[in-house]
C-alpha positions as CSV (number, residue, x, y, z in Angstrom):
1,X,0.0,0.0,0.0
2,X,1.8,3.5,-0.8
3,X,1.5,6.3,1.0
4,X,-0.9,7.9,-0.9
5,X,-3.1,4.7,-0.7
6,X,-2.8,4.9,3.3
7,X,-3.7,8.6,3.5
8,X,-7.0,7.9,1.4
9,X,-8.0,5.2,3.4
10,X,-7.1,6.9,7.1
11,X,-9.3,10.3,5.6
12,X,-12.3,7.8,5.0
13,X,-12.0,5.6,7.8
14,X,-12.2,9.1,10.0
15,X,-14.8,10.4,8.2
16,X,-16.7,7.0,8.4
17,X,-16.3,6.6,12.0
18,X,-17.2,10.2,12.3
19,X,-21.0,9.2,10.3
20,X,-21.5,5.8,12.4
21,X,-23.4,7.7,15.2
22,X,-25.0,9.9,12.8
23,X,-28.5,9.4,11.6
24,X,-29.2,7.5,8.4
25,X,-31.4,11.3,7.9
26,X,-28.9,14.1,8.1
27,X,-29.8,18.0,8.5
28,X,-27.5,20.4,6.2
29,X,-25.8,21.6,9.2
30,X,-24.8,17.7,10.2
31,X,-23.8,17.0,6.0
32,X,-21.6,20.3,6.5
33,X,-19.9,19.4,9.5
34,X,-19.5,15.4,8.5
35,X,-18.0,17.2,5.1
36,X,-15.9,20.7,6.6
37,X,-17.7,22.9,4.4
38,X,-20.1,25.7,4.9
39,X,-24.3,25.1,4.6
40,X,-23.5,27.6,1.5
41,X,-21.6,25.2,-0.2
42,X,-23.9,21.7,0.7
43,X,-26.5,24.2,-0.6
44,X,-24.6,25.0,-4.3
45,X,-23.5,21.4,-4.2
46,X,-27.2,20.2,-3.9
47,X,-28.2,23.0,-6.6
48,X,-25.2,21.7,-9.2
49,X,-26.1,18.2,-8.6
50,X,-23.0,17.0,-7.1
51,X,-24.7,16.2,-3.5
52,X,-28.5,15.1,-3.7
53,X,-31.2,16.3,-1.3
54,X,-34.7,15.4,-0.7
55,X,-37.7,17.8,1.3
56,X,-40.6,16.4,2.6
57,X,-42.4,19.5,0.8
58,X,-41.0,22.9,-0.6
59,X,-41.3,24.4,2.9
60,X,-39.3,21.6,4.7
61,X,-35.5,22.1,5.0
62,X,-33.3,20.0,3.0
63,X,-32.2,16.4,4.2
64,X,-29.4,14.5,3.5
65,X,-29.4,10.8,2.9
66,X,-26.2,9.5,5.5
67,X,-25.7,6.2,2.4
68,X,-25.3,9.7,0.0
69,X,-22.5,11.4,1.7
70,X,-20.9,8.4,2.1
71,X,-20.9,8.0,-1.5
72,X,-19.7,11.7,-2.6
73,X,-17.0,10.4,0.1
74,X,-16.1,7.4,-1.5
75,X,-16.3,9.0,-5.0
76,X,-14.1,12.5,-4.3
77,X,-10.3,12.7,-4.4
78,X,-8.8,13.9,-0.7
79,X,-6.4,16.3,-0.6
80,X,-2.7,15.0,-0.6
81,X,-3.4,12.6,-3.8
């Protein structure tokens, strides 16, 4: 395993353990946090279609499917590739 390979997996694992307490719904505020970005960003994410939301109605805040982020996880490069 390289180096790069190790980093990768230690930056998932934490982020992993960090979601295993979590809800399987998450508010925009918990995605955020889980992800180290702002609500601003989760929210331009969710508007370009990189991150996927759902509302109960229009009125309702957005949610965040916990499976989801783990995907965008599993699916982005981390820094130090």
């Amino acid at each position: 395993m390289s180096m790069k390979d190790l980093y990768n997996f230690n930056y998932l694992f934490t982020f992993l353990n960090m979601l295993e307490n979590k809800p399987e719904i998450l508010t925009i505020q918990e995605a955020a946090e889980i992800l180290n970005v702002s609500t601003q960003t989760i929210r331009r994410w969710d508007n370009q279609g990189i991150l996927k939301s759902f509302r109960a109605s229009k009125t309702h805040p957005r949610r965040y499917h916990k499976k989801d982020i783990v995907a965008y996880l599993q699916s982005t490069p981390q820094s130090g590739e």
